[in-house]
TORGU-900179 format. One record per residue (C-alpha): residue in three letters; residue number from 1; x, y, z. Coordinates in nm, 4 decimals. Example, Ala and Ser with C-alpha at 12.3 -4.5 7.8 and 13.67 -1.06 7.14 Angstrom:
BEGIN
+--------+-----+----------+----------+----------+
| residu | num |       xx |       yy |       zz |
+--------+-----+----------+----------+----------+
|    ALA |   1 |   1.2300 |  -0.4500 |   0.7800 |
|    SER |   2 |   1.3670 |  -0.1060 |   0.7140 |
+--------+-----+----------+----------+----------+
//
This chain:
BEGIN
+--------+-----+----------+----------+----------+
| residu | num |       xx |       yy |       zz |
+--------+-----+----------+----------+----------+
|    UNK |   1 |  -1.6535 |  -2.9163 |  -0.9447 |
|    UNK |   2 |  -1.3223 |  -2.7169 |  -1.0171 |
|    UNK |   3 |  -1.1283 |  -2.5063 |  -0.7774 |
|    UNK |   4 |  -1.1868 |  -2.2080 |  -1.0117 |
|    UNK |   5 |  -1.6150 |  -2.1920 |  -0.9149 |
|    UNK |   6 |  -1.5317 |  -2.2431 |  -0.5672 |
|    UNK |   7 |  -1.2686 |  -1.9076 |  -0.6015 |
|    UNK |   8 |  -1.6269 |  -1.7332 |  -0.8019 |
|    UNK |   9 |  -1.8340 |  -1.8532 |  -0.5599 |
|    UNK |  10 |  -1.6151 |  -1.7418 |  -0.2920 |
|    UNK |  11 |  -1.5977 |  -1.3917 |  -0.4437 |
|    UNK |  12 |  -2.0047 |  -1.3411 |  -0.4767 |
|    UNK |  13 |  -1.9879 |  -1.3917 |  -0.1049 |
|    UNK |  14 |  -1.7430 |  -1.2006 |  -0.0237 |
|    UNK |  15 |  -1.8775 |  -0.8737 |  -0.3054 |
|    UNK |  16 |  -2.2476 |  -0.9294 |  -0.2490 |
|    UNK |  17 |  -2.3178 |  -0.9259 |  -0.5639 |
|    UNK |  18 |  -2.2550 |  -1.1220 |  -0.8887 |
|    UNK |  19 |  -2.1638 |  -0.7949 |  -1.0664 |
|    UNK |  20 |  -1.9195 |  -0.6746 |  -0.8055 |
|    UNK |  21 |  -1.7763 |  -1.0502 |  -0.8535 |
|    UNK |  22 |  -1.7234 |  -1.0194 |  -1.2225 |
|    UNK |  23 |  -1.5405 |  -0.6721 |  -1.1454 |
|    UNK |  24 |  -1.3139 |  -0.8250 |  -0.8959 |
|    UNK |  25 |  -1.1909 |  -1.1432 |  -1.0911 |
|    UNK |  26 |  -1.1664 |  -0.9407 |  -1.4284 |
|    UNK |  27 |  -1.4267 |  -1.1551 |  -1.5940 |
|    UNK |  28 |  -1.7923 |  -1.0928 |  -1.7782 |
|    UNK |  29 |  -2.0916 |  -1.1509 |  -1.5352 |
|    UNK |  30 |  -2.2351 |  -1.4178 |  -1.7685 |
|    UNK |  31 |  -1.8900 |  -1.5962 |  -1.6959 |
|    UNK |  32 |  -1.9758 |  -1.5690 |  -1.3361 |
|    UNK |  33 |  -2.3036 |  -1.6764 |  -1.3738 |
|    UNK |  34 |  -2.2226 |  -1.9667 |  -1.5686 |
|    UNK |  35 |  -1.9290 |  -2.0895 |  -1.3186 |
|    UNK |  36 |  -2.2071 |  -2.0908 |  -1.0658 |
|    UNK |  37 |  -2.4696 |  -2.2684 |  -1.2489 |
|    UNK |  38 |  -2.1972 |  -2.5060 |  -1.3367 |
|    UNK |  39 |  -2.0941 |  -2.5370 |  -0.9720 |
|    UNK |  40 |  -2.5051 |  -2.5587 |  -0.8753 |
|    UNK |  41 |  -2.5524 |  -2.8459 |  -1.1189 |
|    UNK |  42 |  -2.2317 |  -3.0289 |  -1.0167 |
|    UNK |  43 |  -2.3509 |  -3.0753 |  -0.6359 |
|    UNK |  44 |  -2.7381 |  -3.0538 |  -0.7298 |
|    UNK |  45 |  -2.8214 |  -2.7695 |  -0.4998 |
|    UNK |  46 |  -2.9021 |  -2.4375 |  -0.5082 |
|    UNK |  47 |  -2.6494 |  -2.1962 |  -0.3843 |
|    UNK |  48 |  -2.8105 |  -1.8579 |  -0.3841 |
|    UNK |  49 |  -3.1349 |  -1.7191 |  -0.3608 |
|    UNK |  50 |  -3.1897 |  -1.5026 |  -0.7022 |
|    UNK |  51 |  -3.5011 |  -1.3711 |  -0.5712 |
|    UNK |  52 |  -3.3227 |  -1.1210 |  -0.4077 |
|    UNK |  53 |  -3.1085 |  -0.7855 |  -0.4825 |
|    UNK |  54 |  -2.7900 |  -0.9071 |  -0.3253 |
|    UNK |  55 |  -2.6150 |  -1.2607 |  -0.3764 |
|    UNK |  56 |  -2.8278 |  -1.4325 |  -0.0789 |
|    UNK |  57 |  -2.7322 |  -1.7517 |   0.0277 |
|    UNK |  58 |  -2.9169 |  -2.0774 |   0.0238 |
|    UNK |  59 |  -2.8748 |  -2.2816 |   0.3459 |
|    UNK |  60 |  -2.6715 |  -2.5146 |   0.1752 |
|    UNK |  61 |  -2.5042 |  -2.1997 |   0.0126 |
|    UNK |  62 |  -2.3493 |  -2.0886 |   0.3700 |
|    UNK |  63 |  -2.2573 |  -2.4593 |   0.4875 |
|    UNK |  64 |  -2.0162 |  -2.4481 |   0.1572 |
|    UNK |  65 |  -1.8112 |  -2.1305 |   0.2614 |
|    UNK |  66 |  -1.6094 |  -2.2613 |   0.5278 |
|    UNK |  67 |  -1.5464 |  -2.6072 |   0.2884 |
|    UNK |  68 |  -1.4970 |  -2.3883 |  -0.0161 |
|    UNK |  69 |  -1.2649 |  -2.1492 |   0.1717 |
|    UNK |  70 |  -1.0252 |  -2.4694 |   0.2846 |
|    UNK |  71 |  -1.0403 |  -2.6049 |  -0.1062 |
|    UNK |  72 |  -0.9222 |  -2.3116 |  -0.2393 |
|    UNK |  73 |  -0.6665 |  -2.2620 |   0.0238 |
|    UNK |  74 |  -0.5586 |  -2.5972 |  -0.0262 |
|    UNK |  75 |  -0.5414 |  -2.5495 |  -0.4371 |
|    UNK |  76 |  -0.3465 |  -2.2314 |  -0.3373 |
|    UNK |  77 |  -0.0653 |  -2.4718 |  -0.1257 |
|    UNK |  78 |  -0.0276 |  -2.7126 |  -0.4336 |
|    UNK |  79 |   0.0313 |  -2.4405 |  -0.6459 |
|    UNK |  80 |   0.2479 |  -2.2502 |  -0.4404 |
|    UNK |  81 |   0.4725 |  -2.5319 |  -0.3408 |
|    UNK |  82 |   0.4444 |  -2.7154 |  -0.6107 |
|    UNK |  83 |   0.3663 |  -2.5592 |  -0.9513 |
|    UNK |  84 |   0.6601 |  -2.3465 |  -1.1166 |
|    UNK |  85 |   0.6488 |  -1.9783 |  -1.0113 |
|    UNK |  86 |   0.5866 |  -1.8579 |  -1.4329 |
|    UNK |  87 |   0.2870 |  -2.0839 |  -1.4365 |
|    UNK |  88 |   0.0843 |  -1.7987 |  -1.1840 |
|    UNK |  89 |  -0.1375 |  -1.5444 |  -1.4452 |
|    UNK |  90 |  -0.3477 |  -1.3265 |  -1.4343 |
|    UNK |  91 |  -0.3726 |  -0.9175 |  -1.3437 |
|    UNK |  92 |  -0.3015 |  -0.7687 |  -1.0283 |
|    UNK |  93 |  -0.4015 |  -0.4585 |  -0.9048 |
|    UNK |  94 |  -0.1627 |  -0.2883 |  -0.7174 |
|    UNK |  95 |  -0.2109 |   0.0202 |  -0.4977 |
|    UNK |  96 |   0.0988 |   0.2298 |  -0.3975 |
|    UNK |  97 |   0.1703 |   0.5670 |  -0.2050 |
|    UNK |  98 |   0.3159 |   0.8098 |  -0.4119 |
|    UNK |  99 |   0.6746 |   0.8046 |  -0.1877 |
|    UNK | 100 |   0.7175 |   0.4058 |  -0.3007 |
|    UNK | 101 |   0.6004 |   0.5164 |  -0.6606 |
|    UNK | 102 |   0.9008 |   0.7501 |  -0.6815 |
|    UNK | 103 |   1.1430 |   0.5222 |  -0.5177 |
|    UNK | 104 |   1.1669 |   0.1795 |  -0.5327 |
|    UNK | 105 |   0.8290 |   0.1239 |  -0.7596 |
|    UNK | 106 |   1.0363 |  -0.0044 |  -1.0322 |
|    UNK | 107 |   1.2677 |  -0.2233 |  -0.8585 |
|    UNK | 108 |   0.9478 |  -0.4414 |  -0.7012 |
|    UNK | 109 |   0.8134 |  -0.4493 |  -1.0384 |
|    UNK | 110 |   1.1623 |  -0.5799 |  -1.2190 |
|    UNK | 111 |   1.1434 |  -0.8391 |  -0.9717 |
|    UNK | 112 |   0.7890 |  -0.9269 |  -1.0515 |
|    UNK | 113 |   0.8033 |  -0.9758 |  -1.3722 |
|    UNK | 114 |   1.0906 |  -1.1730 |  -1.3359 |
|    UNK | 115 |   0.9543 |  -1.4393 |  -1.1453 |
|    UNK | 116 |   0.5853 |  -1.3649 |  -1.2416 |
|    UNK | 117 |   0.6260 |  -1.3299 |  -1.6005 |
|    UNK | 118 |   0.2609 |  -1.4232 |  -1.6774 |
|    UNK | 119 |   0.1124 |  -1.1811 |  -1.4037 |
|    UNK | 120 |   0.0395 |  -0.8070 |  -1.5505 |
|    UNK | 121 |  -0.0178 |  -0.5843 |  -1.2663 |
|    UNK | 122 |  -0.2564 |  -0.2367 |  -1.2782 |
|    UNK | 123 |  -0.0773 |   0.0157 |  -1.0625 |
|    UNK | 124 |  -0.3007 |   0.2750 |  -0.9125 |
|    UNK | 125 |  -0.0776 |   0.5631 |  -0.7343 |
|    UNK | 126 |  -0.3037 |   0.7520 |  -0.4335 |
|    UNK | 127 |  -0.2649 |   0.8470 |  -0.0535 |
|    UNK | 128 |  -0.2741 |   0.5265 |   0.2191 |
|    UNK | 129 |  -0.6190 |   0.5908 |   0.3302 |
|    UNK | 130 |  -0.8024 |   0.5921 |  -0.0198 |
|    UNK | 131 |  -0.5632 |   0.2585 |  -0.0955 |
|    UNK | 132 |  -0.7087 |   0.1153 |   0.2383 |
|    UNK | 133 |  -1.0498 |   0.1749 |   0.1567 |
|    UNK | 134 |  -1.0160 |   0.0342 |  -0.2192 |
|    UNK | 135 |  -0.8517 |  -0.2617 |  -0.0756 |
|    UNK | 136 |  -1.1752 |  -0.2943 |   0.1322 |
|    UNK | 137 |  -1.4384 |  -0.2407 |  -0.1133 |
|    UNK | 138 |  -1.2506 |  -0.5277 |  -0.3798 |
|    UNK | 139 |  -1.0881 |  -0.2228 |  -0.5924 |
|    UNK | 140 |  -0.7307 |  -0.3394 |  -0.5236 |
|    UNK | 141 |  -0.5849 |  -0.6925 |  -0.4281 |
|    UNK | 142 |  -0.2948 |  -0.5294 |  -0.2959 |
|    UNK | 143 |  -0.1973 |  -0.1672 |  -0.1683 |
|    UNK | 144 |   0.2091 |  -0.0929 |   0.0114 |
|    UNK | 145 |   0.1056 |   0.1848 |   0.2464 |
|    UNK | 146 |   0.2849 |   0.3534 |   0.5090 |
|    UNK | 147 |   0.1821 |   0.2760 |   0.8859 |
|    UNK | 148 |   0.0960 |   0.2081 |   1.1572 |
|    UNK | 149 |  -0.1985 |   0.0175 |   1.0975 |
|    UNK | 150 |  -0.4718 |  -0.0705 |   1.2580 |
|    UNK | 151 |  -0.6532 |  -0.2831 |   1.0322 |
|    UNK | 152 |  -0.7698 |  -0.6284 |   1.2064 |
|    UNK | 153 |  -0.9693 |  -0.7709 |   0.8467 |
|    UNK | 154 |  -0.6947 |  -0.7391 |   0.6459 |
|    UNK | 155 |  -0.3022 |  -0.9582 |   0.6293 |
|    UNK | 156 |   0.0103 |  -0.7009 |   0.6701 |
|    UNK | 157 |   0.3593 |  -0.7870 |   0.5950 |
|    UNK | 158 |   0.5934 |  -0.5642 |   0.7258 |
|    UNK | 159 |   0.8229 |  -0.3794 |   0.4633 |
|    UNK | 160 |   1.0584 |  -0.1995 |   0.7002 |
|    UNK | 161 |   1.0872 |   0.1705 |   0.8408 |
|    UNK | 162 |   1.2445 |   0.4870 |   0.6214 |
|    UNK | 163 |   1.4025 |   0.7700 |   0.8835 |
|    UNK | 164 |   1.2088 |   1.0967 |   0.8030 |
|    UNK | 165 |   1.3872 |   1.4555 |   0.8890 |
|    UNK | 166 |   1.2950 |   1.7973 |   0.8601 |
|    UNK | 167 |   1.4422 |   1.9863 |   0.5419 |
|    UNK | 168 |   1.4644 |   2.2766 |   0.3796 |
|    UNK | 169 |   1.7136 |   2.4811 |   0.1030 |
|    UNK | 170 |   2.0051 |   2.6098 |   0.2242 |
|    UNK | 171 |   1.9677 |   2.9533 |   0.1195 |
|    UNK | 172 |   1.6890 |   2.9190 |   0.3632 |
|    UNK | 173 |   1.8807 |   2.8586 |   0.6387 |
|    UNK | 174 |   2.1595 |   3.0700 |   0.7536 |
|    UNK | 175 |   2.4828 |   2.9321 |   0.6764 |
|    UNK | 176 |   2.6875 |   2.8135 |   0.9788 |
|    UNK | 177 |   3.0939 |   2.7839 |   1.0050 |
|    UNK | 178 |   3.2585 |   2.4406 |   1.1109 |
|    UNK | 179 |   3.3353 |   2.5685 |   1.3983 |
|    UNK | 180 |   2.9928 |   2.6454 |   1.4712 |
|    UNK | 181 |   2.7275 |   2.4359 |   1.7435 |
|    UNK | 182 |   2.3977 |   2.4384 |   1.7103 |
|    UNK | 183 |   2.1449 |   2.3200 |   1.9508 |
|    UNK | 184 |   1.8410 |   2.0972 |   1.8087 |
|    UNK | 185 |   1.5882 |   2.2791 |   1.6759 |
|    UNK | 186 |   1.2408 |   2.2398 |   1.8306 |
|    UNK | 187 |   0.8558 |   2.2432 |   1.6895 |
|    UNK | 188 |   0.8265 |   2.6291 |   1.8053 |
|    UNK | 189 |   1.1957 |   2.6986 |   1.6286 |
|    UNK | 190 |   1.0326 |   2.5195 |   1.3131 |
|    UNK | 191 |   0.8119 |   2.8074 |   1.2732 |
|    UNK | 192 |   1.0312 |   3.0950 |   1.1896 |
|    UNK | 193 |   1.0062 |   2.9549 |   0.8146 |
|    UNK | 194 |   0.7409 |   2.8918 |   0.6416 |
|    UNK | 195 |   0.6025 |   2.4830 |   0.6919 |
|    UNK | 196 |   0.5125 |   2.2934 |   0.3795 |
|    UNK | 197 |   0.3235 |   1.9909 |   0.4901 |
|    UNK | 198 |   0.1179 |   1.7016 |   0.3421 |
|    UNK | 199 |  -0.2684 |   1.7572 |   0.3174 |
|    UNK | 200 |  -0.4882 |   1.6898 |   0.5674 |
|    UNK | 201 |  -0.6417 |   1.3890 |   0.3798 |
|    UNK | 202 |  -0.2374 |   1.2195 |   0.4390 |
|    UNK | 203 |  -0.1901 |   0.8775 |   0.6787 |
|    UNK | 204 |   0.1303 |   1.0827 |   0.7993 |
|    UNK | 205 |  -0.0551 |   1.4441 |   0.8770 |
|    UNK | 206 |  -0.1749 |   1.3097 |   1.2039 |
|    UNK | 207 |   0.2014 |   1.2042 |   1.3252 |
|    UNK | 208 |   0.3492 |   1.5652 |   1.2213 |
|    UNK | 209 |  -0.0119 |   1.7160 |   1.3874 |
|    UNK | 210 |   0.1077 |   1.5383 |   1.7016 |
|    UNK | 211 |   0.4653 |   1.6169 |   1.7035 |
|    UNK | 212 |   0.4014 |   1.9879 |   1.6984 |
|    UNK | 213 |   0.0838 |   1.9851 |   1.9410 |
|    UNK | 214 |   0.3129 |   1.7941 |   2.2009 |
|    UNK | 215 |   0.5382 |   2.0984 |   2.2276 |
|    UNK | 216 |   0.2092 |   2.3023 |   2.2620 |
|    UNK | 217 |   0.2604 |   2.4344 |   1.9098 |
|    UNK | 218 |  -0.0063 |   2.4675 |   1.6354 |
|    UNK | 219 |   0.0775 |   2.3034 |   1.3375 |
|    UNK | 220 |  -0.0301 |   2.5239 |   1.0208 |
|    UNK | 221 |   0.1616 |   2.4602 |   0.6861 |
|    UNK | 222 |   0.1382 |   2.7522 |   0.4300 |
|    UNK | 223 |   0.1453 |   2.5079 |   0.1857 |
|    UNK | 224 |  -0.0077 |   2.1367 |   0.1418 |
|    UNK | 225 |  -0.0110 |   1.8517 |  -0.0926 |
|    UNK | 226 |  -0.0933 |   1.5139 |  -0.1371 |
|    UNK | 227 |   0.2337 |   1.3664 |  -0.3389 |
|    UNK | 228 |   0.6086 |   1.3807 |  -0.1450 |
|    UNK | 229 |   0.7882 |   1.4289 |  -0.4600 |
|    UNK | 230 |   0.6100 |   1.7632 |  -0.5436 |
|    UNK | 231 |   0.6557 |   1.8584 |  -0.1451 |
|    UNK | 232 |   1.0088 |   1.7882 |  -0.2136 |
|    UNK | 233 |   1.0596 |   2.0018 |  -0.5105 |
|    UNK | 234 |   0.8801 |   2.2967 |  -0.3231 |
|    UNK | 235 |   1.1041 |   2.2626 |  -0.0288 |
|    UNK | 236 |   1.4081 |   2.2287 |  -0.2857 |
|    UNK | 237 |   1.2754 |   2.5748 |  -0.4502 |
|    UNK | 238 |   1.3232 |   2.7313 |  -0.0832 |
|    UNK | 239 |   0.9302 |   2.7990 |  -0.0332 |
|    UNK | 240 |   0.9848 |   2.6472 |   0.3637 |
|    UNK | 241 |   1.0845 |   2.3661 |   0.5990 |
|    UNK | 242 |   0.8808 |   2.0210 |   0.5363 |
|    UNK | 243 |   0.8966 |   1.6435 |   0.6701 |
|    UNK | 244 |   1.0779 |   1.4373 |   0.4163 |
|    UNK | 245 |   1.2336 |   1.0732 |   0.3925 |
|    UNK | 246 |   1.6313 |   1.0703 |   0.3991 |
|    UNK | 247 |   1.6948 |   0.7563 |   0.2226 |
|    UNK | 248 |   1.4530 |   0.9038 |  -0.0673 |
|    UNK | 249 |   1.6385 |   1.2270 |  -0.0844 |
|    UNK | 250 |   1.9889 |   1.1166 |   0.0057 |
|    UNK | 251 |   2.1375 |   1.2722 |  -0.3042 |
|    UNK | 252 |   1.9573 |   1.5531 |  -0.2645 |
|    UNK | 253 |   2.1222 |   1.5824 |   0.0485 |
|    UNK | 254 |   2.4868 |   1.5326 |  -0.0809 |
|    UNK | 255 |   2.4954 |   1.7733 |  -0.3277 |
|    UNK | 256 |   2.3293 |   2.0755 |  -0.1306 |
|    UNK | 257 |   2.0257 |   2.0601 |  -0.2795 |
|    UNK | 258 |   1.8516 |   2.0118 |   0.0451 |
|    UNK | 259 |   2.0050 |   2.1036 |   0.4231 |
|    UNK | 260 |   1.8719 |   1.8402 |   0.7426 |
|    UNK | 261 |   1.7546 |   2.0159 |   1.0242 |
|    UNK | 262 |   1.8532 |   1.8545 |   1.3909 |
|    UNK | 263 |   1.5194 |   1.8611 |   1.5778 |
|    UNK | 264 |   1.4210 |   1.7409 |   1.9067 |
|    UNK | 265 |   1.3008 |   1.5111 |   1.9471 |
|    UNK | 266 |   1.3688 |   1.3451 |   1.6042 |
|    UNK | 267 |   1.0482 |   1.2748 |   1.3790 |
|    UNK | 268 |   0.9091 |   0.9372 |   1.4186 |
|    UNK | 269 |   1.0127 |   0.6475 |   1.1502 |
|    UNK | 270 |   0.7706 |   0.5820 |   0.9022 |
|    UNK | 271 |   0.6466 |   0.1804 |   0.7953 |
|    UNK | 272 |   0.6129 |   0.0598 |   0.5122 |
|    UNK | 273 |   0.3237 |  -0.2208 |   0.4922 |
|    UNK | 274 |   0.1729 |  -0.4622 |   0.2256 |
|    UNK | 275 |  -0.1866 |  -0.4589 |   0.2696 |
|    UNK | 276 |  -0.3942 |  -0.7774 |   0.1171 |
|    UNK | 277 |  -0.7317 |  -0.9218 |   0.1833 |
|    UNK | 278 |  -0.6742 |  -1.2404 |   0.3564 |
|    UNK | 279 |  -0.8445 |  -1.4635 |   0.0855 |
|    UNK | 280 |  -0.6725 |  -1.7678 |  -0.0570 |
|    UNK | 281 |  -0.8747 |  -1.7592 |  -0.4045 |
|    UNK | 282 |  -0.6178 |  -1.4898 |  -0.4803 |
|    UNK | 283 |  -0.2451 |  -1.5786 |  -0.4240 |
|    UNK | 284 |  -0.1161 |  -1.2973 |  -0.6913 |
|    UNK | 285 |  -0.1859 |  -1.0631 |  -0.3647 |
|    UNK | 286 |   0.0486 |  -1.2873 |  -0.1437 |
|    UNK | 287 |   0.3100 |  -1.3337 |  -0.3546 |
|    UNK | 288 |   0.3706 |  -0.9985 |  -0.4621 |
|    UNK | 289 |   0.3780 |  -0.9050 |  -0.1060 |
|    UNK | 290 |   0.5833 |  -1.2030 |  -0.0298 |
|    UNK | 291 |   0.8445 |  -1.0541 |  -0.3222 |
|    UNK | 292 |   0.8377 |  -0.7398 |  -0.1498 |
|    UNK | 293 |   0.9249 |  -0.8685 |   0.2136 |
|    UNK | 294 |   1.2056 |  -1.0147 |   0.0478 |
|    UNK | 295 |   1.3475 |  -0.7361 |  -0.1188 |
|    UNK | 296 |   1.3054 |  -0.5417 |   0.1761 |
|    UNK | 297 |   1.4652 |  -0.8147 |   0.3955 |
|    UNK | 298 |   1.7597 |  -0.8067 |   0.1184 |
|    UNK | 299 |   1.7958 |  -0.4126 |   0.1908 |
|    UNK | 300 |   1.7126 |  -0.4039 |  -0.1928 |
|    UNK | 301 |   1.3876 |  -0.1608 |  -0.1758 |
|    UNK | 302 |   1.6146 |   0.0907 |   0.0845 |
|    UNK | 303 |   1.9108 |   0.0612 |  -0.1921 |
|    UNK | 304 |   1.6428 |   0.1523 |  -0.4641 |
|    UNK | 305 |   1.5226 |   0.4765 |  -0.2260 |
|    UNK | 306 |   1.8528 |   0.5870 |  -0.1422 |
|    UNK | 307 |   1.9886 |   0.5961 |  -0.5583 |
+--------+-----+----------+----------+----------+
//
């Protein structure tokens, strides 16, 4: 019995299927198969019931999960403790929103490869609810989202917030002289320019939604998109006012490009969260989000956003 059928025979239960298995641990499903024949012979029991559709446990098949779960966790330990952080292979996929793609992205995956030098990683760039879901159905091991989150099923480690603010060119906005005072603009102020917001289908279109329906103001962008960078470059062009993170467009700010606007109140902070599966079998998932708490602990990742 080796640690590596219990981790196949953890992810049949976990998939339903041997197929969805194979896809998850990047192998053939003969290899599958065969680790859980292997496994079968080893203990001299029957594990799953191949008479039907989905990967149906035996009796003896559901007594081994729990057993099989603290073997694998325990494997993980040794390794983690133990074994030397370039002996950890294998691929990684990785989920990110496209605001952490076009920030600090690269700095998380300098630092992986660093200490991981073995581990490849797949990166798949999409908004936090499609990561969420992927993450669910097996598709990722790992997605960094923005929050809140209310996911119960699944381990979080906190990343840290990024201050959002209202934006927009300064030829859209009349200019002002120093000596000049200017009251904080409010939702129904907002709308004398044209809003450029994030689609519909965006984890953060319900928090701008609410901030404008609390000052009894509809909130109705005249343009929408799924990707910040590309809102960014629309609001740079002087098409309207949109939401946008200051440490990512800090420079933007400094040379003009791009004028804050005081509201009140001021936009909600945005976190930043590494999503995983809780399941020990896979501890490429944990320790790239373990990495990524500590660059964000370092103040690294905000560096990387602000630059």
């Amino acid at each position: 019995m080796e640690i590596r059928q219990l981790q196949t025979f953890l992810r049949i239960v976990e998939t339903g299927s041997f197929a969805a298995a194979a896809d998850a641990l990047h192998a053939t499903q003969s290899t599958v198969s065969a680790r859980v024949r292997e496994l079968e012979r080893s203990l001299g029991v029957a594990l799953f019931d191949r008479s039907q559709h989905r990967a149906q446990l035996t009796a003896k098949g559901s007594e081994l999960v729990a057993l099989a779960r603290q073997m694998v966790l325990l494997g993980a330990q040794i390794r983690e403790r133990i074994g030397a952080s370039d002996a950890l292979a294998g691929t990684l996929r990785l989920g990110v929103v496209g605001l952490v793609a076009a920030t600090w992205l690269p700095m998380l995956m300098s630092a992986m490869r660093a200490r991981y030098p073995r581990v490849s990683i797949a990166i798949e760039v999409a908004l936090t609810n499609t990561l969420i879901e992927r993450v669910r159905l097996g598709e990722l091991e790992v997605a960094i989202v923005t929050g809140p989150l209310h996911e119960p099923a699944f381990e979080h480690v906190h990343l840290g917030y990024d201050a959002f603010a209202w934006m927009a060119a300064p030829a859209l906005i009349p200019p002002q002289s120093p000596s000049q005072s200017i009251a904080p603009l409010r939702a129904a102020d907002l709308t004398r320019w044209p809003i450029l917001g994030l689609s519909a289908a965006s984890h953060h279109y319900p928090v701008i939604e609410r901030w404008f329906r609390d000052a009894s103001v509809t909130y109705q962008p005249v343009i929408s998109c799924s990707n910040v960078r590309v809102l960014a470059d629309l609001t740079i062009a002087g098409l309207g006012a949109s939401l946008l993170p200051v440490n990512a467009y800090a420079a933007d700010i400094a040379t003009g490009r791009l004028r804050v606007i005081d509201t009140e109140p001021k936009p909600e902070q945005v976190e930043f969260v590494a999503l995983h599966r809780p399941h020990p079998a896979d501890p490429l998932a944990s320790a790239l989000a373990g990495l990524a708490s500590e660059l964000a602990e370092a103040g690294a990742l905000r560096s990387a956003a602000a630059d």
